[in-house]
C-alpha positions as CSV (number, residue, x, y, z in Angstrom):
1,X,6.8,34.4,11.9
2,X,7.5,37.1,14.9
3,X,4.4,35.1,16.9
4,X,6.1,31.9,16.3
5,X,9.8,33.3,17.2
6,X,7.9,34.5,20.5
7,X,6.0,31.3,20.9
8,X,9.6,29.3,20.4
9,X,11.2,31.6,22.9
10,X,8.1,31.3,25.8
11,X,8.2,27.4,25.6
12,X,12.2,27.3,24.9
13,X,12.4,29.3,28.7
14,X,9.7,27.2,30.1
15,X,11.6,23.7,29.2
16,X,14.8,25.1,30.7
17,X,13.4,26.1,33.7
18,X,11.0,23.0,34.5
19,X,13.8,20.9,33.3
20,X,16.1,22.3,35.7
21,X,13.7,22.9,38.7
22,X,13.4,18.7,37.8
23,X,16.7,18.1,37.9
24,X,17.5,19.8,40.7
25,X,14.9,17.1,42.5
26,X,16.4,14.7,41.0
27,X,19.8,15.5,42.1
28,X,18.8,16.6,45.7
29,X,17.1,13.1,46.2
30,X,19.8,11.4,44.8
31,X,21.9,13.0,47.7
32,X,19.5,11.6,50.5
33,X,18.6,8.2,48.8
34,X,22.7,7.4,48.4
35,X,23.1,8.1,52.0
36,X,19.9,6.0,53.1
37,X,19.8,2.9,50.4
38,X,23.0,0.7,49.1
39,X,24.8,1.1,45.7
40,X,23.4,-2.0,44.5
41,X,20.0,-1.0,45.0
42,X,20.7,1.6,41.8
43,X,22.3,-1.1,39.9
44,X,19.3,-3.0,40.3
45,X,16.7,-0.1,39.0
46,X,19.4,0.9,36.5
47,X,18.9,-2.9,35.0
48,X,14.9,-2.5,35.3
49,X,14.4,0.0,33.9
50,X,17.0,-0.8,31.0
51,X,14.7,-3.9,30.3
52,X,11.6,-1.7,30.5
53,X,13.0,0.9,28.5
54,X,13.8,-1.6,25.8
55,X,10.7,-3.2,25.6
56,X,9.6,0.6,25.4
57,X,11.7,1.3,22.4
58,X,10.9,-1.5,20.7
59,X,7.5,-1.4,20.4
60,X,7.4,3.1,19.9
61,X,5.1,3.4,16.6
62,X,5.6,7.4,17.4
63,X,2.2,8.1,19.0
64,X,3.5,11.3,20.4
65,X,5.2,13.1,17.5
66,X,2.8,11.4,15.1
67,X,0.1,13.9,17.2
68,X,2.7,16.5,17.1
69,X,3.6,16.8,13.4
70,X,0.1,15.4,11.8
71,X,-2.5,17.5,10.2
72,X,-5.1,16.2,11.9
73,X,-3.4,15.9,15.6
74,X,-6.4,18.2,16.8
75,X,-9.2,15.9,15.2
76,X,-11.0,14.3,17.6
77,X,-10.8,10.6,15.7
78,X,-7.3,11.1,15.4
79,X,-6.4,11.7,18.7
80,X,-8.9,8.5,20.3
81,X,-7.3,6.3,17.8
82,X,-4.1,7.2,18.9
83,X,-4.9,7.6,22.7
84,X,-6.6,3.6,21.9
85,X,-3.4,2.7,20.5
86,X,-1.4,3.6,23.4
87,X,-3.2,1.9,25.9
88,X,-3.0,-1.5,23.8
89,X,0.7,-0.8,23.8
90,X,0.7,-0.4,27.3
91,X,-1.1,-3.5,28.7
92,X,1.0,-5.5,25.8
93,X,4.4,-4.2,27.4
94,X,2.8,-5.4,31.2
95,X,2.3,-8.7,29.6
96,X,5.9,-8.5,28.0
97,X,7.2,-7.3,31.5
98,X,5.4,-10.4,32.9
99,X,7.3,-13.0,30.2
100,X,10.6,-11.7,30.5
101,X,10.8,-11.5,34.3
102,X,12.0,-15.2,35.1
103,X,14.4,-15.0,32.6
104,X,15.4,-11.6,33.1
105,X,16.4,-12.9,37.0
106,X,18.0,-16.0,35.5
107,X,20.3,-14.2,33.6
108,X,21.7,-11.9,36.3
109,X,20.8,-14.8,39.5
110,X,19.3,-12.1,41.4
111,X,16.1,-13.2,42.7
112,X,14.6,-9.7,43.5
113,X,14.2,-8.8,39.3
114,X,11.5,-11.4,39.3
115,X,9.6,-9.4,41.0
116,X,10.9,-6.0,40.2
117,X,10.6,-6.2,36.9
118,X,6.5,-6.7,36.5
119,X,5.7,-4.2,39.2
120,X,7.4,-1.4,37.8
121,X,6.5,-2.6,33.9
122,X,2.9,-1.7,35.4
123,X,3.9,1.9,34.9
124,X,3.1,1.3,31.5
125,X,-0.3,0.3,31.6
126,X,-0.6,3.7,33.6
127,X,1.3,5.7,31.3
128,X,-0.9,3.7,28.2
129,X,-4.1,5.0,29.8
130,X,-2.7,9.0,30.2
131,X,-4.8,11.6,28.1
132,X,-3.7,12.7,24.8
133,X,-3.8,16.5,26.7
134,X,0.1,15.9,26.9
135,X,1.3,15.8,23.4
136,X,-1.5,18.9,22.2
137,X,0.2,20.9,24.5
138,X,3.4,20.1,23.0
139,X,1.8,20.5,19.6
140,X,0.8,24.2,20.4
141,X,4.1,24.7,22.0
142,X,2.2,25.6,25.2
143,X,5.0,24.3,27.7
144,X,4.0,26.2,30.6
145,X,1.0,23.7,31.8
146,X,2.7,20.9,30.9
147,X,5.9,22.0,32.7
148,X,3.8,22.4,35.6
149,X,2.1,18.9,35.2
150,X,5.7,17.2,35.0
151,X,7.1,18.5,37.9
152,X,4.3,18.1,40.0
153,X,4.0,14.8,39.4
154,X,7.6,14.4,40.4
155,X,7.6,16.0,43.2
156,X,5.5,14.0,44.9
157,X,6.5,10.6,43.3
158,X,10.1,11.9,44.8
159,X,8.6,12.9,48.2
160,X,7.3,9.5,48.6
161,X,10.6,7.5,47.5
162,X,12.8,9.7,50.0
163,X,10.1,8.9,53.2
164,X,9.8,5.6,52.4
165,X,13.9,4.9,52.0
166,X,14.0,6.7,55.3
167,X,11.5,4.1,56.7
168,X,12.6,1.3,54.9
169,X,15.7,1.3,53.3
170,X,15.1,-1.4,50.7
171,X,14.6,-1.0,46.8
172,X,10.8,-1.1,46.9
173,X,11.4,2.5,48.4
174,X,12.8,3.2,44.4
175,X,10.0,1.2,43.0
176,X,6.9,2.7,44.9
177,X,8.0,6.2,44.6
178,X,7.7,5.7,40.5
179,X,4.4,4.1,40.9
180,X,3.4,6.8,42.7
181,X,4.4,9.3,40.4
182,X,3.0,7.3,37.3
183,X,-0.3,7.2,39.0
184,X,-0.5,10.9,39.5
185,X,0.2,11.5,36.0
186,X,-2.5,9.5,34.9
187,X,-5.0,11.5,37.1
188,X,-4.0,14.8,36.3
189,X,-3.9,14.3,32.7
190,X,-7.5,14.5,31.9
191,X,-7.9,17.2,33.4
192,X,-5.3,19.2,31.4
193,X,-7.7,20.4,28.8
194,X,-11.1,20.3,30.6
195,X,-12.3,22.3,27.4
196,X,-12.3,19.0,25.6
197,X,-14.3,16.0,24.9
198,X,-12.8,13.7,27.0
199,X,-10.6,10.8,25.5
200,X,-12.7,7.8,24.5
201,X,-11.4,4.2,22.7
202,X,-12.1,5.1,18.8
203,X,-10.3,2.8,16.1
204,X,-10.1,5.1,12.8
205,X,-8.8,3.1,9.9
206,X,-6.9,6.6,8.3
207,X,-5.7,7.9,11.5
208,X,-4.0,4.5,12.0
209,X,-2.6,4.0,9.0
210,X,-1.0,7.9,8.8
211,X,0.6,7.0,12.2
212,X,2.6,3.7,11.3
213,X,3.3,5.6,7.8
214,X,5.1,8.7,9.8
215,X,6.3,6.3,12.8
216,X,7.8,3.3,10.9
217,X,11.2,5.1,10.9
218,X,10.4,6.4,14.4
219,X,10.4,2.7,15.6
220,X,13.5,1.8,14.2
221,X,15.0,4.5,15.1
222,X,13.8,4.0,18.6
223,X,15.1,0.5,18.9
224,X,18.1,1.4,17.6
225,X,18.4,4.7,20.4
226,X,17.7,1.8,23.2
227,X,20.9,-0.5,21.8
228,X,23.0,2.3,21.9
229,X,21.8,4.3,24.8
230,X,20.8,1.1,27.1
231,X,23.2,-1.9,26.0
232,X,26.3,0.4,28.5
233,X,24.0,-0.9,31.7
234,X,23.0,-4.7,30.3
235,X,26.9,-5.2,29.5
236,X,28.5,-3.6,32.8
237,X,25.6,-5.6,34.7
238,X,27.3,-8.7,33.3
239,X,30.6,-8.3,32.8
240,X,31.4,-6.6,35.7
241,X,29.1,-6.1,38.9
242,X,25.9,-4.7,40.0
243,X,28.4,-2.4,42.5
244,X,30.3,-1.3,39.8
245,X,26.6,-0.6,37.5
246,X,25.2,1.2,41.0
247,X,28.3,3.9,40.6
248,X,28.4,4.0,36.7
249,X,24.6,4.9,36.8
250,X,25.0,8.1,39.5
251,X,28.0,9.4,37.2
252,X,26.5,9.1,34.3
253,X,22.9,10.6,35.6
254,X,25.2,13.7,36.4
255,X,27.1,13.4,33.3
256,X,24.1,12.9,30.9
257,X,22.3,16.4,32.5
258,X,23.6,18.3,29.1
259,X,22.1,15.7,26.9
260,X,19.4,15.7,28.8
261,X,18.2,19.3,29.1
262,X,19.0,19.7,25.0
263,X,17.0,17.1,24.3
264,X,14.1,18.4,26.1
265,X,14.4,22.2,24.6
266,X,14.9,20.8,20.5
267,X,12.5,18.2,20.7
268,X,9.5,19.7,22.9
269,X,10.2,23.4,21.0
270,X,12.3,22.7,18.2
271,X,10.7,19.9,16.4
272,X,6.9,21.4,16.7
273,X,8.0,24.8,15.7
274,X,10.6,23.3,12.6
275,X,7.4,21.0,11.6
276,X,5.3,24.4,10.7
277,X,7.9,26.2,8.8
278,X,9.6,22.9,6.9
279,X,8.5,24.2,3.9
280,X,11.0,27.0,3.9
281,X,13.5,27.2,1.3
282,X,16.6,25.3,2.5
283,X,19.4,27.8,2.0
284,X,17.0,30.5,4.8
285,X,15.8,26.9,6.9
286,X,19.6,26.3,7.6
287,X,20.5,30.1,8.4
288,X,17.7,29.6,10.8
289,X,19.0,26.5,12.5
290,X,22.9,28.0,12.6
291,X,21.4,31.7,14.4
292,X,19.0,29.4,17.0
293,X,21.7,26.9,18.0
294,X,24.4,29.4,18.4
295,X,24.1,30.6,21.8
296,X,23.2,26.6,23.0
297,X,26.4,25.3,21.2
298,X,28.2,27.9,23.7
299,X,26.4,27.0,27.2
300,X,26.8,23.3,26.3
301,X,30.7,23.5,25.5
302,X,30.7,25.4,28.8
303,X,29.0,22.7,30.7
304,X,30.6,20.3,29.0
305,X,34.1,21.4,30.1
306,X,33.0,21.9,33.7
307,X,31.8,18.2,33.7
308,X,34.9,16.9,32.1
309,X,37.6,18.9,33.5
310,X,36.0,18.7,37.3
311,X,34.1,15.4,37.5
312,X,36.4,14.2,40.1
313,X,35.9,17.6,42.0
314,X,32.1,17.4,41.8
315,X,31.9,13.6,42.6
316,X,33.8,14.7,46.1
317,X,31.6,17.0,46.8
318,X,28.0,15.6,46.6
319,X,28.2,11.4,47.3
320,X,30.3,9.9,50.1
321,X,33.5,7.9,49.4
322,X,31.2,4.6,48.1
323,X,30.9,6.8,45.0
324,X,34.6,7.8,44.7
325,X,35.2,6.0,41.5
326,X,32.4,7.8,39.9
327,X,34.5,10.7,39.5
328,X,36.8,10.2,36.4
329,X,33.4,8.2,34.7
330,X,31.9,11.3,34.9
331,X,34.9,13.4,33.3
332,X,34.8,10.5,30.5
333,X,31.1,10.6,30.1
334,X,31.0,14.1,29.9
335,X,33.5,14.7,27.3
336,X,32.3,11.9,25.1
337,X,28.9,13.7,24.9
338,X,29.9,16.5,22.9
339,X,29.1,14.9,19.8
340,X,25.6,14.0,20.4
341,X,25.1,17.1,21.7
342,X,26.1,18.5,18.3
343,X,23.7,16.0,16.5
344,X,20.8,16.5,18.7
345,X,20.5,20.0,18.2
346,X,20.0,19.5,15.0
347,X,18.3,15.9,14.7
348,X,14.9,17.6,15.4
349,X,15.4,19.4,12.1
350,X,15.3,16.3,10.0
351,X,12.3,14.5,11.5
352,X,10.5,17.8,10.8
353,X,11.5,17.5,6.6
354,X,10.3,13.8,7.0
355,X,14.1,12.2,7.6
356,X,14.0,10.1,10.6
357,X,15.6,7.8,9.3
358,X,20.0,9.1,9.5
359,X,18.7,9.1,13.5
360,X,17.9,5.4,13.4
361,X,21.6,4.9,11.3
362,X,23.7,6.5,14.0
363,X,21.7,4.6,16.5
364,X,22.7,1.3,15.2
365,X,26.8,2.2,14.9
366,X,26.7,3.5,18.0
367,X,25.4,0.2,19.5
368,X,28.5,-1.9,17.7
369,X,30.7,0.2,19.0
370,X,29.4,-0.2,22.9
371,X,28.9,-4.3,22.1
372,X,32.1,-4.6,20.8
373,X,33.9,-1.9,22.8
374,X,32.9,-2.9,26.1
375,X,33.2,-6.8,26.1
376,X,36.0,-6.2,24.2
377,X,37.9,-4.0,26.6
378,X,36.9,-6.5,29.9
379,X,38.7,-8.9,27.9
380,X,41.7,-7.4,26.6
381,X,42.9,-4.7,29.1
382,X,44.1,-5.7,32.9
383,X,41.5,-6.7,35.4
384,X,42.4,-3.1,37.4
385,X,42.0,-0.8,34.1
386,X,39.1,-2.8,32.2
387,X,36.8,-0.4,33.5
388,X,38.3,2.1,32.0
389,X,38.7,0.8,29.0
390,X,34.9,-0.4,28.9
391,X,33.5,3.6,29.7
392,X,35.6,4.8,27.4
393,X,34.2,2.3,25.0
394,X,30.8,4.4,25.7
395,X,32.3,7.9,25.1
396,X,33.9,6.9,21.5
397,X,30.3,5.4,20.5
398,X,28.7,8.8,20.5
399,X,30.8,9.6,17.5
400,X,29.2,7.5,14.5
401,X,25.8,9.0,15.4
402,X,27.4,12.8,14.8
403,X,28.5,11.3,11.4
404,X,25.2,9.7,10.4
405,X,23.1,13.0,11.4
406,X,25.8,15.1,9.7
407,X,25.8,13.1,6.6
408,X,21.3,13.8,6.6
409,X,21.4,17.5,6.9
410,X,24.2,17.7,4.4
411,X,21.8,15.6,1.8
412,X,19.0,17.7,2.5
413,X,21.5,21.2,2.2
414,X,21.3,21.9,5.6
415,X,24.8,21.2,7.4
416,X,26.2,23.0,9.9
417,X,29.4,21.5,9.9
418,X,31.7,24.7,9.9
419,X,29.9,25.6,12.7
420,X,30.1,22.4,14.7
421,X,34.3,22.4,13.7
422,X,34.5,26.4,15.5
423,X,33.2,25.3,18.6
424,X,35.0,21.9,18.9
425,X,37.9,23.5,18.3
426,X,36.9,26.2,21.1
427,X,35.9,23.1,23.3
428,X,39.6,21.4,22.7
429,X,41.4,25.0,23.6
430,X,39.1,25.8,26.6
431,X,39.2,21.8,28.0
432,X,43.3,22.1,27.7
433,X,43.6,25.6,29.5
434,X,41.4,24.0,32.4
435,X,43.2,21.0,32.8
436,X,46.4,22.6,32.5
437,X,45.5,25.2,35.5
438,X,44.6,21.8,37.7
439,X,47.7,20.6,36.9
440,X,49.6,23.7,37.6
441,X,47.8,23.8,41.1
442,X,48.7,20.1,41.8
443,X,45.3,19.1,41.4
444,X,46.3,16.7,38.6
445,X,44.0,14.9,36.1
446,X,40.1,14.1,36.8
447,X,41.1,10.2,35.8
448,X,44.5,9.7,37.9
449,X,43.0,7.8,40.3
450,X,42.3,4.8,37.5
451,X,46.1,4.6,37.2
452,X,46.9,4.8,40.6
């Protein structure tokens, strides 16, 4: 157990540090590429790659954790079967890419998705063909390589999106920067473990069958993640404009950094390291889960008020005034998240016992309450506050999958739910004391300009 705890620790450090050497690329390109490329050109990839990711969702049989929590995720059949699987999955996904291009430009009558849409799909058949190097790294919680390989990768996938927007200031900048990227990652891949056979196409009758037994749940779950993480973009792309998509998707980039980062940490560390001691008794399993997400509960309620108490502020600050109205979608964004963040650092812990499926449950209510929230709020509210009404629509829907994960760890006696009440309640007191010092100073509320 002390090995483990210091294995846990090394690759808990490495995530948070290639995570936020990444996002800190991500964020200082984003500075450059809104001053060089139009708002609408981010509208545009936001819808791409809401398509793509769908299609993505859809078809995820859970190669990657299948590898992860298996037995036999270091036998050599095992992994070919599942490195052959992936790269049917990813030439099928081209071909879907291909189908739902025309209709996909039809929908939205802009031209330039008929063409967007297949090129970057083909990052699929790219990532279909990476090794399986990737996912036995994460198995042996060795995150150092593989934060190296990640971040690589983006560097120079971001190096050649900024030189090419500065050159030509069109959205194929966006698109060949990705390619680039995915490319890259496909190359370095094999060579992650040189100590190892090299993948070859092996179709193992068991193997297959334990994967689609462990990832059935994973796939709906999946899908149902894409409704209710995704369906914000195809309904704003519709409803309102591609303008107002373009803004939405820079705020909510910033706003989703939390989510992001705890995601990263629980499932690259938490899941792996949960999937070898799941056999624990569950009275000292949840002790162990309360102690390790004490400290993140704290810096994400920290975060999470700096977000939502100063998402105007920060808004200001980084993008010119094109991106003005990204501020209070930011404070929104953010303050909606705290839920999720609640749920996901515990999530990991049921797909570890074998419960995937409360994830794919709060997935699905999440999704009616963003379909009926957001069409719903275009409709109903005035033209000048509909937006409002639809983003909000997106923060409430991150409640019902708090509930569903809540209700799966108390079945399987490991709730956390006093714990999760303490720090909303500190959230609510520290969130108040901040907004009442901006209004003190004059500053007023992040969202007054909506009203204005």
């Amino acid at each position: 157990m002390p090995s483990l705890k210091s294995l846990a620790l090394k690759g808990a450090i490495w995530t948070f540090a290639a995570y936020g050497f990444s996002q800190g690329i991500r964020l200082a390109s984003n500075l450059i590429l809104t001053r060089l490329l139009l708002p609408e050109f981010f509208g545009l990839m936001a819808l791409v790659y809401t398509f793509i990711g769908g299609l993505t969702l859809f078809s995820d049989i859970g190669i990657g954790p299948s590898v992860i929590q298996n037995r036999r995720g270091n036998e050599p059949d095992f992994l070919n079967t599942a490195w052959t699987a992936q790269i049917i999955r990813g030439f099928g996904l081209w071909l879907c890419c291909l189908i739902i291009a025309w209709p996909v430009a039809a929908l939205y009558e802009e031209p330039r998705l008929l063409w967007l849409v297949p090129v970057i799909g083909f990052t699929m058949v790219l990532g279909g063909l990476e090794s399986m190097a990737n996912y036995t790294l994460s198995r042996e919680v060795a995150m150092g390589k593989l934060a190296l390989f990640e971040i690589s990768t983006q560097l120079i996938g971001t190096a050649v999106t900024v030189i090419w927007a500065w050159f030509d200031p069109t959205v194929w900048a966006l698109a060949g920067g990705s390619l680039v990227a995915w490319s890259l990652r496909l190359i370095i891949s094999h060579t992650l473990l040189p100590q190892v056979t090299p993948s070859r196409l092996k179709w193992d009758k068991d193997a297959i069958k334990e994967i689609i037994s462990f990832g059935k749940w994973i796939f709906l779950s999946t899908a149902m993640m894409f409704l209710s993480t995704q369906s914000d973009r195809l309904l704003l792309g519709k409803f309102l404009s591609l303008e107002f998509l373009g803004i939405y998707s820079i705020a909510f980039t910033l706003g989703d950094l939390p989510r992001q980062i705890n995601q990263k940490v629980y499932t690259k560390v938490l899941f792996p390291v949960m999937s070898k001691i799941s056999d624990t008794p569950r009275s000292e399993l949840r002790q162990k889960i309360m102690k390790s997400r004490q400290a993140a509960l704290a810096g994400l309620m920290v975060v999470v008020v700096i977000l939502a108490s100063g998402g105007d502020i920060i808004i200001d600050f980084l993008y010119n005034e094109n991106f003005e109205s990204a501020g209070w979608i930011l404070s929104i964004v953010a303050l909606g998240l705290w839920p999720n963040l609640m749920a996901d650092t515990l999530n990991p812990c049921l797909f570890a016992v074998g419960q995937p499926r409360y994830n794919a449950y709060g997935n699905f209510f999440s999704f009616l309450v963003i379909v009926v929230g957001i069409p719903g709020s275009i409709m109903i509210l005035p033209e000048e506050i509909a937006p409002f009404g639809a983003v909000l629509a997106v923060a409430l829907s991150e409640l019902p999958f708090y509930i569903a994960i809540a209700l799966g760890l108390y079945r399987e006696k490991l709730s956390c739910l006093r714990q999760d009440a303490i720090f909303t309640g500190l959230l609510v007191v520290l969130l108040g004391s901040v907004l009442a010092v901006r209004t003190f100073l004059g500053l007023g509320l992040p969202w007054d300009g909506v009203f204005a």
